[in-house]
C-alpha positions in Angstrom: -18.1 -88.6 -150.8 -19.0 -85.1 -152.1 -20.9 -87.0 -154.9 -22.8 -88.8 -152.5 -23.8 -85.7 -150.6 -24.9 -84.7 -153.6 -27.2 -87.0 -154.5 -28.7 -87.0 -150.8 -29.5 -83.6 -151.6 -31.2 -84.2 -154.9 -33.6 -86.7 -152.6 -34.3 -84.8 -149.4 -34.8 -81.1 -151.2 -37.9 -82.4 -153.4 -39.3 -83.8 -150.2 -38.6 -80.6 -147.9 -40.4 -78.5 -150.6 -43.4 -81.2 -151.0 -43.6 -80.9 -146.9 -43.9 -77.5 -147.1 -46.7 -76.6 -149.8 -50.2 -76.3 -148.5 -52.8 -78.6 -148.6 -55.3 -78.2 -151.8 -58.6 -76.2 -150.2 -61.7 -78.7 -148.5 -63.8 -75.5 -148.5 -64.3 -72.3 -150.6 -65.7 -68.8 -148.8 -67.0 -66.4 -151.3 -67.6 -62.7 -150.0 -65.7 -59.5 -148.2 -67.5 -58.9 -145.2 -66.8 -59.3 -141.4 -69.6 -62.5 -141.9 -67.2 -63.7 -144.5 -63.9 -63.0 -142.4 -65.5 -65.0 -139.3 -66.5 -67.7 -141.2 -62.7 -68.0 -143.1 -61.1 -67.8 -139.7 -63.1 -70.7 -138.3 -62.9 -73.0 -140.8 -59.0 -72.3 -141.0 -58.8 -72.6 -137.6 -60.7 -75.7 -137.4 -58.2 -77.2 -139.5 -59.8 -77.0 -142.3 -57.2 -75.7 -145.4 -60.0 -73.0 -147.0 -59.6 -70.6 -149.6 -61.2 -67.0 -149.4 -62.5 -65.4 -152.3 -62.9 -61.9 -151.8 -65.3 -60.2 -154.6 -63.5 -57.0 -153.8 -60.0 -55.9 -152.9 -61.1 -54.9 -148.9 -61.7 -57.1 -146.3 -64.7 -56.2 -144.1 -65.3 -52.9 -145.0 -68.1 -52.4 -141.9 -65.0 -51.7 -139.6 -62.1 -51.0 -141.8 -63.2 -48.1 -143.8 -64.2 -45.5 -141.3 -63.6 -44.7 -137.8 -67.3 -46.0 -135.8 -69.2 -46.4 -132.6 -70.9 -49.4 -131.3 -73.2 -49.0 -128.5 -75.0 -52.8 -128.7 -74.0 -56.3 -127.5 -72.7 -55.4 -123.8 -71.3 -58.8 -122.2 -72.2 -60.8 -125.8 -68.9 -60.2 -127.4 -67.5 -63.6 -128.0 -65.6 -65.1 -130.3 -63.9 -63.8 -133.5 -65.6 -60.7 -133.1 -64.2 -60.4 -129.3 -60.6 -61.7 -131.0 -60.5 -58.3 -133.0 -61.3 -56.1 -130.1 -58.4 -57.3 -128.5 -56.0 -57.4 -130.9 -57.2 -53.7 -131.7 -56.5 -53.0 -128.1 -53.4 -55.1 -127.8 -54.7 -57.4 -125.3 -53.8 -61.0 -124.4 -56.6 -61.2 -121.9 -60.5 -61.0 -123.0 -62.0 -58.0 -121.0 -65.5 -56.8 -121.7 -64.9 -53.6 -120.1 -62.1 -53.0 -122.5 -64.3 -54.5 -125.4 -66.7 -51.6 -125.1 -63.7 -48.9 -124.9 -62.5 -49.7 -127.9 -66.3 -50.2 -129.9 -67.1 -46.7 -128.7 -64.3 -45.5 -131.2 -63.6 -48.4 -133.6 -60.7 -46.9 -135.6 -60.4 -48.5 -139.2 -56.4 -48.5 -139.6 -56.5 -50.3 -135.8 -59.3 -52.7 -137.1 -57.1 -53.5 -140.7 -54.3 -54.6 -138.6 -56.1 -56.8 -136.2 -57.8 -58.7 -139.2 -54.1 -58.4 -140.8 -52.5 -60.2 -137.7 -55.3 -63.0 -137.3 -55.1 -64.2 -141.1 -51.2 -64.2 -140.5 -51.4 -66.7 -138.1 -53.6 -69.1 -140.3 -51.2 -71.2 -142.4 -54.7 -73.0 -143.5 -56.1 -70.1 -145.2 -55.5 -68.7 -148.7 -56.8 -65.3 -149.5 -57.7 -64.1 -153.3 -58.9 -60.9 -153.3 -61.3 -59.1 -156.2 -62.3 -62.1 -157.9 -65.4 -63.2 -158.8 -67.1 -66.8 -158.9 -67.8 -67.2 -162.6 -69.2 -70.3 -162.7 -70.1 -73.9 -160.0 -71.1 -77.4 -160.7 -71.8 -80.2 -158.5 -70.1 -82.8 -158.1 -71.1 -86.2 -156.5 -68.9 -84.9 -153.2 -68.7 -81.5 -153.2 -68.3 -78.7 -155.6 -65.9 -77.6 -158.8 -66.2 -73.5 -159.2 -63.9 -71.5 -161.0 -63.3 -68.0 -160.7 -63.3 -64.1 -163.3 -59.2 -65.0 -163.2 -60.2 -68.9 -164.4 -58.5 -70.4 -160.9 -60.6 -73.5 -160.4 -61.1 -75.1 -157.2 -62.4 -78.7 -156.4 -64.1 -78.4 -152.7 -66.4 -80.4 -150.1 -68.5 -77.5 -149.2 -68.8 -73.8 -149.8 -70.2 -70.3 -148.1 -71.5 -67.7 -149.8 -71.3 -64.1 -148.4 -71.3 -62.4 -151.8 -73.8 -59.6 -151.7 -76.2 -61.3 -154.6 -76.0 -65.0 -153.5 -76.0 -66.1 -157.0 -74.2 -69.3 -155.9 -77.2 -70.5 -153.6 -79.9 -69.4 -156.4 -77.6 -71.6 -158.9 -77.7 -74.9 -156.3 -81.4 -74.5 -155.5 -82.2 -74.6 -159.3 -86.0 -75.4 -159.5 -86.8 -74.9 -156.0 -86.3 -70.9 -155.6 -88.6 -70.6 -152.4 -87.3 -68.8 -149.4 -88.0 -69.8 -146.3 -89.9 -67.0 -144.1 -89.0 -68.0 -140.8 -87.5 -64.9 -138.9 -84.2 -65.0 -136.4 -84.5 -65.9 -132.8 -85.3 -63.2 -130.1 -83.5 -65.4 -126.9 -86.7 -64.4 -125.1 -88.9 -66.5 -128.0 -86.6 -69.4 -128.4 -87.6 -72.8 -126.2 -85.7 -74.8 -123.9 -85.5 -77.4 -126.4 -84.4 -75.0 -129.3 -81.9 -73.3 -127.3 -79.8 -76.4 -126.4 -79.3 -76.4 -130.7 -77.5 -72.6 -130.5 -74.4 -72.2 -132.7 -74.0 -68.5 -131.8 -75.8 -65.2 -130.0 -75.4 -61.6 -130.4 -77.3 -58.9 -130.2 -79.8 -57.6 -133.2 -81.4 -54.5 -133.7 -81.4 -54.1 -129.8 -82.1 -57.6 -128.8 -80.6 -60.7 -127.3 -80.3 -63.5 -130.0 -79.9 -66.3 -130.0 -78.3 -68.2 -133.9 -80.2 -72.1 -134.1 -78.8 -74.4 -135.9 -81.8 -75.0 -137.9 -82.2 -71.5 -139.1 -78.5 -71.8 -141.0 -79.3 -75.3 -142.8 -82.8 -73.8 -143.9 -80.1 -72.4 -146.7 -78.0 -75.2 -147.6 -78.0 -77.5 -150.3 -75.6 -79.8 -151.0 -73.0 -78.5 -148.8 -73.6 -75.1 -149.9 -74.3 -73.2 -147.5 -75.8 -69.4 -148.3 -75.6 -66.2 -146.0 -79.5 -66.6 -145.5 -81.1 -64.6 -143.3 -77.8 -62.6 -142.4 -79.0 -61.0 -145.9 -82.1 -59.1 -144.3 -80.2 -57.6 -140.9 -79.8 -54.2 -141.0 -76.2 -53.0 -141.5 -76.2 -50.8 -139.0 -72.7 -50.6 -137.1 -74.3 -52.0 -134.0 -75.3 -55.2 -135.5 -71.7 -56.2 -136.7 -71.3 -58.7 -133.9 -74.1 -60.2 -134.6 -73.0 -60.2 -138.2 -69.6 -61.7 -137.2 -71.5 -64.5 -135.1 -73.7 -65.4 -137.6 -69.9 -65.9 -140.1 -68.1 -68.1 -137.5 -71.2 -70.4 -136.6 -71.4 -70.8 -140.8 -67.8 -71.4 -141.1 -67.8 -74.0 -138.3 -70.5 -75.9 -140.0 -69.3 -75.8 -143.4 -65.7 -77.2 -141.8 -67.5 -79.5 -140.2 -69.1 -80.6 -143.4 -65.5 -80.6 -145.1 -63.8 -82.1 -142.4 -65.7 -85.2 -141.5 -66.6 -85.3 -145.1 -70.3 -85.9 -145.0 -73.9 -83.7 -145.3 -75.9 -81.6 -142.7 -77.9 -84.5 -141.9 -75.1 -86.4 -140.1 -74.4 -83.0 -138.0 -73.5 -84.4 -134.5 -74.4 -81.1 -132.6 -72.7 -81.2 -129.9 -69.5 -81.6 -131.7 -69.9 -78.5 -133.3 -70.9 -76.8 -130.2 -67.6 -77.9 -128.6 -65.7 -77.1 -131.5 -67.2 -73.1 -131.4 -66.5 -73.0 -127.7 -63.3 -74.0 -128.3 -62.4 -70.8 -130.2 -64.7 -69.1 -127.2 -67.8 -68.4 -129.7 -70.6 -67.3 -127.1 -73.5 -69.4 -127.8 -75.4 -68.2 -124.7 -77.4 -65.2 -125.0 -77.3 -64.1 -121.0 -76.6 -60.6 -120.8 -75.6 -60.8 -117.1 -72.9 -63.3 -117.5 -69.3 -62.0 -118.8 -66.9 -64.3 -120.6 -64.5 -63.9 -118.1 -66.9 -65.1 -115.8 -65.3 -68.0 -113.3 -67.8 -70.5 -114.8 -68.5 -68.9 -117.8 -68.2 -72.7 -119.5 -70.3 -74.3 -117.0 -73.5 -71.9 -117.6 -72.5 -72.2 -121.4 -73.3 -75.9 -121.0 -76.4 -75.3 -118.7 -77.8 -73.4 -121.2 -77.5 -76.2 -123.9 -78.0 -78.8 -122.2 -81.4 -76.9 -121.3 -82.4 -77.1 -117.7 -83.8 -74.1 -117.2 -84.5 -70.8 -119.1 -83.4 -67.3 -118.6 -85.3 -64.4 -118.0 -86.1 -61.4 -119.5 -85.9 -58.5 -117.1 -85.7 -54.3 -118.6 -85.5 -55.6 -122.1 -82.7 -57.9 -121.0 -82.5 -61.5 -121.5 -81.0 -63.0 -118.5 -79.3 -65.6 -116.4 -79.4 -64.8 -112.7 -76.7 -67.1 -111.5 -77.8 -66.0 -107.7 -81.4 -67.4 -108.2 -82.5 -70.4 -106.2 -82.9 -73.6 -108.0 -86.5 -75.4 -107.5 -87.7 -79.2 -107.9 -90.1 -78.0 -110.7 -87.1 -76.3 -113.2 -84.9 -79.3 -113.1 -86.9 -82.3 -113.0 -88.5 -83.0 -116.5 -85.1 -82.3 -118.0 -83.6 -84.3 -115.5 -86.0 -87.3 -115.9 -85.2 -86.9 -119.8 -81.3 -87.6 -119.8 -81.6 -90.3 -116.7 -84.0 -92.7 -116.4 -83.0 -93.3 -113.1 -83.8 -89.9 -111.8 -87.2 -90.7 -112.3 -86.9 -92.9 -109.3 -85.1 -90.3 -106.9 -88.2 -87.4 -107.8 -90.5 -89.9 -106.7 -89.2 -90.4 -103.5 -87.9 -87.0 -102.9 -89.5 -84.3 -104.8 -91.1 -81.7 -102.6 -92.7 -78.2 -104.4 -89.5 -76.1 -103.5 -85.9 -75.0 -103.3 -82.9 -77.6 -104.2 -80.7 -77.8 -101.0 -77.3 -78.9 -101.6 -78.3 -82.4 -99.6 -80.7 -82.8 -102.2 -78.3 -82.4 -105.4 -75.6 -84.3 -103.3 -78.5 -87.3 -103.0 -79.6 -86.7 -106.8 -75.9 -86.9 -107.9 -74.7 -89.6 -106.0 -78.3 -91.7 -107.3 -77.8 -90.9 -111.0 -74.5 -90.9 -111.3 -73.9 -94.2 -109.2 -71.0 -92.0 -107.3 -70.3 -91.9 -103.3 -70.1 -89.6 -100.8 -66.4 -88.5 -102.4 -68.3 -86.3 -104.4 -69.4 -84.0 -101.2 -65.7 -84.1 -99.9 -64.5 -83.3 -103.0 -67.0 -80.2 -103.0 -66.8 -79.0 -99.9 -62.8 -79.2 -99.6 -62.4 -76.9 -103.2 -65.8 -74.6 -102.0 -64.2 -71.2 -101.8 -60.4 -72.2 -103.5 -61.0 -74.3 -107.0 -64.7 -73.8 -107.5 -64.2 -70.1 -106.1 -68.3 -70.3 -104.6 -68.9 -67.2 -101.8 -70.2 -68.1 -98.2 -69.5 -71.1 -96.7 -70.4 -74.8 -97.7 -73.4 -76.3 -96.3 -76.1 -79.2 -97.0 -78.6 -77.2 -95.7 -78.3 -74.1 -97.8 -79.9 -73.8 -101.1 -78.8 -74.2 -104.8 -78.6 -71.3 -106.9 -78.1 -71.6 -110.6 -75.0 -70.9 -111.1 -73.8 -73.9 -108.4 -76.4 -76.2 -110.5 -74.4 -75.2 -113.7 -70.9 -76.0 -112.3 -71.9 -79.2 -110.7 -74.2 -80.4 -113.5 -70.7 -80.0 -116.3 -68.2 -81.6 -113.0 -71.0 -84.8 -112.1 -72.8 -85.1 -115.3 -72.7 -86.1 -118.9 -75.8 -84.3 -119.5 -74.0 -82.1 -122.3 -72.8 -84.6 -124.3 -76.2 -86.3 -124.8 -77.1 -86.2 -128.7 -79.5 -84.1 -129.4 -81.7 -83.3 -132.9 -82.4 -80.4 -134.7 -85.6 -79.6 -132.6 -83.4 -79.8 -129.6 -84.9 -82.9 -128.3 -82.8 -85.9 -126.8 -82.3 -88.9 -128.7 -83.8 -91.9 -127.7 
């Protein structure tokens, strides 16, 4: 009997021990800084199993080697970047208010622990600190690289944050031009463009917004390069930004890793969801908090493109109170629906949306009934928390056309291409 308990054990040990070893790395990050951290974290996070080379012994030196203030990106901080705050502030609950107590004296030993306690967490993630990348070749899928220490790694895509981006010069080979095109003021990005944002922040005292396009204008291959993050001043009050620009990288490269496959076969919206599902802000509005009631509602309004913001005091804005007219909803409208086409021409008139009109425009695209205005007007003030009282008469704001467009509508999940235009 003992013998046979014995020899059980000889079987099931190897097996518990094979369980328990982590996966071989999909995706390599190269670099130290809080760009580099963001992007580790969201690629671990997205399941990914990644491995972090650091190119020196301390992570993201912008916040953990002295005691700063940061002034900029009031109601932007999303994300990873918002995930340190609290943590700094021992919070379980994002506040913005709170987010801008602690920025105004970001203390480094606070901000070490933080970023100590998130890479904890993240089972996915291996960390190799002050190591660098000695030498990369391509593969048919993906890359081989070995590192100073002679640790190789065989990976579907990589990042590099490194200060030199050597690695990107390497993959481009022949082709060393640089792209000139410049990050996105929100106030000079399109409707179109803007449905294609992986990120926002604010930038040298602006609202921006990160495109999709602007991050693959340095990849090759599945190497993906810092970029343009490479010319943004490194002032303290860009490090949001900084940290945006990371996690919108490291959700692309996982992407790339995870579904196996190039930048060309991005689905879009996929990756949108997948950021939003670790709260990235991907809406510039400087008037809407996170903790807003429909915060994820006007997120999707503002990708799916229906109307744009406005720019107000040097402010780039939502105004959720504003009426809704005809004019800002129908082209968009008549893009994602044919049928819509039909209800403007019978009912379009050169002013404000009443809520018997979005009920009629609903019910017409959608094929639904008149459940959809019960449904409404029984969960007005208690689930859908909307001031006032319900009426068909009264007029659509922007944020009821944001709520009710992501509750009736599939217009978010409509494929999109890199110019932000639907496809056909």
């Amino acid at each position: 009997m003992n013998l046979r308990l014995a020899l059980l054990a000889i079987l099931i040990i190897p097996l518990s021990l094979f369980a328990q070893k982590k996966q071989k790395p999909k995706l390599l990050v190269y670099g130290s800084d809080i760009a580099a951290f963001s992007a580790a974290v969201q690629a671990a996070r997205s399941n990914v199993p990644t491995v972090w080379v650091l190119d020196q012994a301390q992570i993201a030196p912008e916040i953990t080697s002295q005691a700063i203030k940061i002034n900029s990106n009031q109601k932007l901080d999303g994300g990873i970047w918002m995930n340190i705050l609290m943590e700094m502030a021992v919070s379980k609950t994002k506040s913005d208010s709170l987010a801008q107590l602690v920025k105004q004296d970001l203390n480094p030993r606070l901000a070490q622990n933080a970023i100590d306690k998130i890479i904890a967490e993240l089972p996915n993630l291996t960390l190799i600190k002050n190591q660098q990348i000695s030498k990369t070749s391509q593969k048919k899928k993906g890359w081989d690289i070995q590192l100073s220490n002679r640790l190789q790694f065989s990976v579907l895509s990589v990042i590099d944050f490194s200060e030199k981006g050597s690695l990107y010069a390497q993959a481009e080979k022949d082709d060393k031009s640089i792209a000139s095109t410049a990050l996105q003021k929100a106030a000079d990005v399109s409707l179109a463009l803007g449905r294609t944002s992986v990120g926002a922040a604010e930038l040298d005292g602006s609202a921006h917004v990160i495109l999709l396009k602007d991050l693959l204008t340095f990849e090759r291959n599945n190497l993906l390069d810092a970029g343009f993050l490479r010319k943004v001043n490194t002032d303290p009050n860009n490090i949001a930004f900084r940290a945006a620009y990371g996690q919108a990288l490291g959700a692309t490269a996982a992407y790339l890793a995870f579904f196996k496959t190039n930048s060309k076969s991005i689905d879009i919206r996929k990756l949108q969801a997948e950021l939003m599902a670790f709260s990235a802000r991907l809406t510039p509005y400087q008037d809407v908090s996170s903790q807003d009631t429909h915060f994820g509602s006007i997120q999707k309004n503002y990708l799916t493109g229906f109307f744009l913001g406005q720019v107000e005091d040097g402010k780039y804005l939502f105004k959720k109170d504003e009426f809704v007219r005809f004019d800002d909803v129908k082209a968009v409208m008549n893009d994602i629906y044919t049928r819509s086409q039909l209800w403007f021409l019978d009912n379009f008139r050169n002013e404000d949306l009443t809520w018997g009109d979005l009920f009629g425009l609903i019910k017409y695209v959608s094929l639904k009934g008149d459940e959809v205005q019960k449904q409404v007007e029984k969960e007005w003030n208690s689930k859908r928390k909307f001031q006032g009282e319900f009426s068909l008469k009264n007029k659509v704001t922007r944020e009821h056309f944001a709520v009710m467009a992501d509750l009736y509508s599939n217009s978010f999940s409509k494929t999109i291409n890199l110019d932000g235009s639907f496809v056909k």
